[in-house]
C-alpha positions in Angstrom: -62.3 44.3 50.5 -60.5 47.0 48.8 -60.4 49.0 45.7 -56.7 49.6 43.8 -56.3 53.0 43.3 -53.5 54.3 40.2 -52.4 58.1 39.6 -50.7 57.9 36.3 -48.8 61.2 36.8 -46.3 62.7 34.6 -43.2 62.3 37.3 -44.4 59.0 38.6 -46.8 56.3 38.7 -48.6 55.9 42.0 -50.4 53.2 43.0 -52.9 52.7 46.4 -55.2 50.5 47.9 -58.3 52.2 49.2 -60.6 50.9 52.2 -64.0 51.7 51.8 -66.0 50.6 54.7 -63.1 52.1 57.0 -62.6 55.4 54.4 -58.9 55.5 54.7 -56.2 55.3 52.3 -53.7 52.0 53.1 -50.5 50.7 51.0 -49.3 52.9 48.6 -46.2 52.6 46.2 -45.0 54.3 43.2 -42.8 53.9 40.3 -40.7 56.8 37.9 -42.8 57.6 35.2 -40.6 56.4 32.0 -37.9 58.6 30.4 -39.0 60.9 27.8 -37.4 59.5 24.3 -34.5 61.0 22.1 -36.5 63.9 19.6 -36.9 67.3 18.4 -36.4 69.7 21.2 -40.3 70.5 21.6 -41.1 67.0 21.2 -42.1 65.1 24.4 -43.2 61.7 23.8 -42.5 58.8 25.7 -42.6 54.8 24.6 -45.8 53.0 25.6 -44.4 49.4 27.0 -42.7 51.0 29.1 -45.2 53.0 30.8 -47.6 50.0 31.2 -44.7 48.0 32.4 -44.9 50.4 34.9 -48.6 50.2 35.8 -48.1 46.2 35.7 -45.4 46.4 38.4 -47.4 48.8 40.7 -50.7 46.6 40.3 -48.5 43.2 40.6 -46.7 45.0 44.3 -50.6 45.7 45.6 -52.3 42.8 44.5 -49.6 41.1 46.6 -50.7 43.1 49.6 -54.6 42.3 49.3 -56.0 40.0 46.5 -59.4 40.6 47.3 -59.9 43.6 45.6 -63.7 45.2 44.6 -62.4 47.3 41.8 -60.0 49.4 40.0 -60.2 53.2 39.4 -57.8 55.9 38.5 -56.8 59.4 37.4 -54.5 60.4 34.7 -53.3 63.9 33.0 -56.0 65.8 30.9 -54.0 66.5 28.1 -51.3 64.5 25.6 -52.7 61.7 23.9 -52.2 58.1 22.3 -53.4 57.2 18.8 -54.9 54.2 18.4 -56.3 52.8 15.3 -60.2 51.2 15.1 -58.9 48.2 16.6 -57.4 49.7 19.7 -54.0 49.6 18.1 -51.3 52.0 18.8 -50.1 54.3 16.3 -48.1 56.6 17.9 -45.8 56.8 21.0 -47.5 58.9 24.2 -47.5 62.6 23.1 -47.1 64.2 26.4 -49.0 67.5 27.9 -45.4 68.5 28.4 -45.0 68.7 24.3 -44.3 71.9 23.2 -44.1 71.3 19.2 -46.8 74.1 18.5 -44.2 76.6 19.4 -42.2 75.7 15.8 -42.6 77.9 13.5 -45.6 77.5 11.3 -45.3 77.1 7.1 -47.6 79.9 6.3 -45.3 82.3 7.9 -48.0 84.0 10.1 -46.4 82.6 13.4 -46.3 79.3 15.5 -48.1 76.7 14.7 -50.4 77.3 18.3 -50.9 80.9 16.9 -52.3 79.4 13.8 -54.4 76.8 15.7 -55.9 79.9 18.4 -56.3 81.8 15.4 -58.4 79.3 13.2 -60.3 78.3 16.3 -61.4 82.4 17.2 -62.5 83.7 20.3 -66.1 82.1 21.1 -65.0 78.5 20.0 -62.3 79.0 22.8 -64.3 79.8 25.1 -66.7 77.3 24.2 -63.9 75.0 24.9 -63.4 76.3 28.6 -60.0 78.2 27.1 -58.3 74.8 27.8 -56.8 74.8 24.3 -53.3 74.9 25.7 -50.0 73.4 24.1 -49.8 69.8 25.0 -53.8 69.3 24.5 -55.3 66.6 22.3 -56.4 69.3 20.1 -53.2 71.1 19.1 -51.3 67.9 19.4 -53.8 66.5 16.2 -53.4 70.0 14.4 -49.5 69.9 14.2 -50.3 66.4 12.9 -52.8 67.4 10.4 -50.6 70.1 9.2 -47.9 68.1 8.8 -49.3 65.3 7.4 -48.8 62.8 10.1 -52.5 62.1 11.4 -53.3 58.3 10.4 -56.3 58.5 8.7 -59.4 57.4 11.3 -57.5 57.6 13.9 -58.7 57.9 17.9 -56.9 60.3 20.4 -56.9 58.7 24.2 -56.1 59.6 27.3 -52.6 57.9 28.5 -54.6 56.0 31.2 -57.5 54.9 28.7 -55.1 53.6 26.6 -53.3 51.3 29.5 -57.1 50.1 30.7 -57.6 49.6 27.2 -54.8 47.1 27.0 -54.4 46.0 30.7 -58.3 45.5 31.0 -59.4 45.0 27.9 -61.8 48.3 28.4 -63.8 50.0 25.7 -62.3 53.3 24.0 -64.0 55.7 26.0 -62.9 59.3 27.8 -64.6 60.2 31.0 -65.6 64.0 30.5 -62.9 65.4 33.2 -60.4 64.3 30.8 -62.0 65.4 28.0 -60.1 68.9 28.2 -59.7 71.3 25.9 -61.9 69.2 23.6 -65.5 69.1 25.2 -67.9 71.9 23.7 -69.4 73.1 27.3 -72.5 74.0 26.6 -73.2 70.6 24.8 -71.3 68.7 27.1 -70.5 66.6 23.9 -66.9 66.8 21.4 -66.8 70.1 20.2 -66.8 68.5 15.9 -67.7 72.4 14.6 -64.2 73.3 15.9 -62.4 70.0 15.1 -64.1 70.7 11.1 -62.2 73.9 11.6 -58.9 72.4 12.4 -58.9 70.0 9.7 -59.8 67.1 12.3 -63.0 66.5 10.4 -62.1 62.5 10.2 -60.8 62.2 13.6 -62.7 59.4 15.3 -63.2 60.5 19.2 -64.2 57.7 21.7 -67.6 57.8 23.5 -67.9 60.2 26.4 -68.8 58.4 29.6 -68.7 59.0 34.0 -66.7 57.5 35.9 -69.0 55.5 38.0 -69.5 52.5 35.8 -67.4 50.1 34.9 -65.4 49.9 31.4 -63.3 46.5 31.3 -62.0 44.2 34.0 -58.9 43.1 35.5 -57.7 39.5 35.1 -56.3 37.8 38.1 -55.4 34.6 39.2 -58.3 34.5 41.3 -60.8 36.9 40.6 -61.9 39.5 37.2 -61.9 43.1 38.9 -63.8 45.7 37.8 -62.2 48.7 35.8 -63.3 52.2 35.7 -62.6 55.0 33.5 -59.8 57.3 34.6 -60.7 61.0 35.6 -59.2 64.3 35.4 -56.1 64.3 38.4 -56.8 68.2 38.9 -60.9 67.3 39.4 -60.0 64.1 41.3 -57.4 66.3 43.6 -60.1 68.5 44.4 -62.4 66.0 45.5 -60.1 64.6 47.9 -60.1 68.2 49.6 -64.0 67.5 50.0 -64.5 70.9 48.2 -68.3 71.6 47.8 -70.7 74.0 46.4 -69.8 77.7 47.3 -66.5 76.7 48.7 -63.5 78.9 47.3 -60.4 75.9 46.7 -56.5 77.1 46.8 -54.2 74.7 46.4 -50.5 75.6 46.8 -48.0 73.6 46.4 -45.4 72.5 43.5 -48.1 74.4 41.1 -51.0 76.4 42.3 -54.6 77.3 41.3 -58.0 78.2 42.7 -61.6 77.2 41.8 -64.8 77.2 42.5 -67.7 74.8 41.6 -71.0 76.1 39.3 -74.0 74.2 38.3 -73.9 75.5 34.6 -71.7 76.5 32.2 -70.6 80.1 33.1 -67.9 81.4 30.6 -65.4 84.2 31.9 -61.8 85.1 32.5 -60.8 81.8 33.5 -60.6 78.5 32.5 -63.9 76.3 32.5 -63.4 72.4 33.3 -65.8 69.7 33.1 -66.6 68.5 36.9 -68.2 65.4 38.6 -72.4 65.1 38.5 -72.8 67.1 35.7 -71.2 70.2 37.3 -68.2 72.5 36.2 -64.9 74.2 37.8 -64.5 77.5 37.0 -60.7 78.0 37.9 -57.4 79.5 37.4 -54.3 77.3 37.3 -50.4 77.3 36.3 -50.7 80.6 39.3 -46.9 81.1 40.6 -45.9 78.4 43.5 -43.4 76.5 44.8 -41.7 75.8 41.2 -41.3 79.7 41.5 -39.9 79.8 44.5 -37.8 77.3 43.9 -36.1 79.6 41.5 -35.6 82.2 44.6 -33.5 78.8 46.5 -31.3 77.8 43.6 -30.4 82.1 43.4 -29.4 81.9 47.4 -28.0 78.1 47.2 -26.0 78.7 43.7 -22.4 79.5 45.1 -22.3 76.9 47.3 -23.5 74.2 44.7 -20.9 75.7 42.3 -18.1 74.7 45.1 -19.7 71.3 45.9 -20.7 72.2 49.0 -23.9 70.1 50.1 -26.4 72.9 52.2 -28.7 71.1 54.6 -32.4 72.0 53.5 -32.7 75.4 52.8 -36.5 75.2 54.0 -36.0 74.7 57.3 -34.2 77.9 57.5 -36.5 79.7 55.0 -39.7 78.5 57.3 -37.8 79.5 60.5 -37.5 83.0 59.6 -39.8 84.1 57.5 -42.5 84.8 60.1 -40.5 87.4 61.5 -40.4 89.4 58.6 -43.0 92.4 57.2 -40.6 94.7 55.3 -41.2 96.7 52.4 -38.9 94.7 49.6 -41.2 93.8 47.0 -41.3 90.1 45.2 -43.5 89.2 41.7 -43.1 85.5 41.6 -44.6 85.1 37.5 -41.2 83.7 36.4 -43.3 81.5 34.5 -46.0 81.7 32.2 -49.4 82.0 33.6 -52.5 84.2 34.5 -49.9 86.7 36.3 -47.7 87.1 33.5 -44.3 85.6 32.0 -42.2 88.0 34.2 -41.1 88.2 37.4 -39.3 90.9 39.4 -37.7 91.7 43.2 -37.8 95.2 43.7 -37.9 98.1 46.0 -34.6 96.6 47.2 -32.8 98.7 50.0 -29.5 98.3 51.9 -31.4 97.0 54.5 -34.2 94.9 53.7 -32.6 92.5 51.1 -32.2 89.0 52.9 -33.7 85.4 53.0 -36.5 86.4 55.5 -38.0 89.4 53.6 -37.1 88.1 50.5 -39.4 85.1 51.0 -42.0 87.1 52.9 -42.2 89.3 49.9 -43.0 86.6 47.6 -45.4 85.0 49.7 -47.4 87.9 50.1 -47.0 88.0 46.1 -49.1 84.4 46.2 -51.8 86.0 48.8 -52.6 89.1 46.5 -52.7 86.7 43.6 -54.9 84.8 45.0 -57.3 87.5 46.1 -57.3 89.0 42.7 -58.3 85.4 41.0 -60.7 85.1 43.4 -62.1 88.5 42.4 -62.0 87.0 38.7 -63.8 83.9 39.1 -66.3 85.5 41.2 -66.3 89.2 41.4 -69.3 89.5 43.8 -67.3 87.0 46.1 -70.1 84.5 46.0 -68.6 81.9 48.3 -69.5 81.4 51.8 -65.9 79.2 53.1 -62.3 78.4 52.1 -60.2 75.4 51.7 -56.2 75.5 51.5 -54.9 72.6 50.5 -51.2 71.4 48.9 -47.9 71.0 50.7 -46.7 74.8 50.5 -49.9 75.7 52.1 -49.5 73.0 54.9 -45.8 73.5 55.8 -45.4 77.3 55.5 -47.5 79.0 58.2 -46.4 82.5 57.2 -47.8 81.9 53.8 -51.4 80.3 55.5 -51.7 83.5 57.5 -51.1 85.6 54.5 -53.6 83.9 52.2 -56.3 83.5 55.4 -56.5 86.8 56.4 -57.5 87.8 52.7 -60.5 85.5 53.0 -62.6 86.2 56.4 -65.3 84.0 57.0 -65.1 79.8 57.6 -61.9 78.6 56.7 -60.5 74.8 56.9 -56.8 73.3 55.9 -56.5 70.1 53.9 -54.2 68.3 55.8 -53.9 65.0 53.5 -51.0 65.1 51.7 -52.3 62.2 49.1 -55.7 64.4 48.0 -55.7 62.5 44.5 -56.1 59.4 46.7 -58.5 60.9 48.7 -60.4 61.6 45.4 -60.2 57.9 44.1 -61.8 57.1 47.4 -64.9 59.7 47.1 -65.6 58.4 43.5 -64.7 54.8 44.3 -68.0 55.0 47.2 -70.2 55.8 44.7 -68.9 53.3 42.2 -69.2 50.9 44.5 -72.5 51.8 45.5 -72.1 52.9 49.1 -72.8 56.6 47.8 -75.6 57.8 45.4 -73.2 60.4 43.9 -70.6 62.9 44.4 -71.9 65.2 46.8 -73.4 62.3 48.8 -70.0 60.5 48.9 -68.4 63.9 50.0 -70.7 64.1 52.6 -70.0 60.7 53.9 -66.1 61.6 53.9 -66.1 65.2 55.7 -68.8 63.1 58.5 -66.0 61.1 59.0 -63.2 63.8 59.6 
């Protein structure tokens, strides 16, 4: 028997079936996540049918592939929401993470509406909320509401894939506490209502808080009711498919980047502060320049020829083949984007002879090393980690950039070489949901026995 397996991701819909007694992942499949509908220009929200028409089709395509299935579990994105009324009703279209409304201008005049919301929040009940308070959370989503008089009165903010078990599996109204981000005081481990009260949210009605290892609703199918379990945290449930333990320093590179480390207890800093499996936290650094950045270096270089119709063969190939020969002194600063490195990026130090593709490139991924070393350094300035793990498809396909990033971190080092780590995560949690693993670290255990 198998469990089903569904990453409700922003770009796609992904959908697996899981072995456990063999530990591998099997048939996977995927749909496009639905189109984002007409709006504002900072609005991002996205028609519900249509998104669990999607989940439908992917369950329907692996339930034809094995119909004796043990369970269902999944992992969604932490932030956006769904409003449903005290029936489980909707009341408002998906509001994306990718929602940038709190960037419109405010009616008091002091700013953006996200100013306003930081602002009324302060300092300590940020950092109470793991400064996860970003645009496109739950909590600033309900504040543009509240301000704007659009917040149904007693209504309940979900999690995209709580709302499709909700309706597909007739689950409860709950929210696991990885996907509680942004919302979850940390040292309570409980819905932060002082700041909500702050924010206006005081009659906001938040589902109960719950792990992932017990079942919520079930799945009806021709033959069988299947067990349904509350989505996680994708971010969380990636990591756990890298295996990462306890004093293990995790950097993921690949579309996006960030690094993290695990802690027992809620230990604020200069980072970001998630809720993790067990009871534990992740004290990490994300939106850290990547391959979306350097994707900004290959439409530069691949602009003329686009501009003439002229189809290049991938550019990587090229890019990988020579930037191992490079070590020049051209200098790249990848932050094109906004993140813990800045909002601005830069190539400099330019000379007649060092400008091209191979120490252009080389330049920018020595730019990612050195960040990564100096958010190491932030998470844990006495360096209290005794091995690394690399993981993500920039960190598996560029060697130049491994080298670069290993050589910053002496000591026992290991690549992730799954390409599918939110899979792999499903898997971990689905073994102790199952009951083949007494928790987390057990099932972790189990996995990194078996590679």
């Amino acid at each position: 028997m198998s469990f089903l397996a569904l990453d409700i991701g922003s770009s796609s819909i992904k959908g697996a079936l899981l072995d456990l007694d063999r530990r591998v992942v099997s048939t996977t499949t995927r749909r496009p996540s639905p189109k984002r509908l007409p709006g504002p220009a900072l609005h991002f929200e996205i028609k519900l049918d249509e998104i669990i028409a999607a989940v439908r089709s992917v369950i329907e395509e692996l339930l034809e592939a094995e119909n004796q299935i043990e369970g269902l579990i999944s992992c969604g994105q932490m932030a956006g929401m769904v409003l449903v009324d005290p029936a489980g009703n909707a009341q408002s279209n998906y509001l994306s993470w990718q929602d940038q409304r709190g960037l419109e201008k405010h009616p008091s005049g002091t700013g953006t509406y996200y100013k306003v919301f930081c602002e009324r929040l302060g300092s300590e009940k940020l950092s109470e909320l793991g400064h996860e308070c970003k645009l496109g959370s739950a909590a600033s989503l309900l504040f543009w509401l509240a301000e704007n008089q659009q917040l149904p009165s007693h209504c309940m903010p979900l999690m995209l894939a709580d709302y499709v078990w909700l309706k597909i599996c007739h689950a409860e109204a709950i929210t696991e506490y990885t996907n509680a981000l942004g919302s979850l005081n940390l040292q309570t481990r409980q819905w932060h209502l002082e700041a909500f009260r702050d924010l206006g949210l005081a009659e906001v009605d938040w589902p109960r808080l719950c792990d992932p290892f017990h079942a919520v609703g079930e799945l009806a199918t021709p033959t069988s009711l299947i067990p349904c379990y509350p989505s996680v945290g994708d971010h969380q449930c990636a990591l756990a498919g890298t295996l990462l333990q306890q004093n293990e320093l995790s950097i993921n590179a690949s579309t996006g980047s960030q690094i993290s480390l695990l802690a027992d207890s809620h230990q604020p800093g200069n980072y970001q502060v998630r809720p993790y499996f067990d009871g534990q936290f992740l004290n990490t650094l994300t939106h850290l320049p990547a391959g979306r950045s350097l994707n900004v270096l290959v439409d530069l270089l691949t602009e003329i020829a686009r501009s003439q119709n002229i189809e290049l063969a991938d550019p990587w190939e090229y890019i990988h083949q020579v930037v191992p020969t490079a070590n020049s002194d051209l200098q790249t600063d990848l932050a094109f984007f906004a993140g813990p490195m800045g909002d601005r990026g830069a190539i400099s130090n330019i000379s007649v002879d060092n400008l091209n593709v191979s120490n252009l490139f080389f330049a920018a991924y020595k730019n990612m090393a050195n960040n990564y070393e100096s958010c190491a350094n932030r998470l844990s300035p006495a360096r209290k980690w005794n091995s690394l793990v690399l993981s993500g498809g920039l960190a598996q396909n560029s060697k130049a950039l491994r080298d670069l990033v290993l050589t910053r971190f002496p000591g026992t080092q290991r690549i992730c070489e799954t390409t599918e780590e939110t899979f792999h995560g499903l898997l971990v949690l689905a073994l102790v949901a199952s009951g083949r693993a007494a928790n987390l670290a057990t099932a972790t255990d189990l996995m990194r026995t078996e590679n």
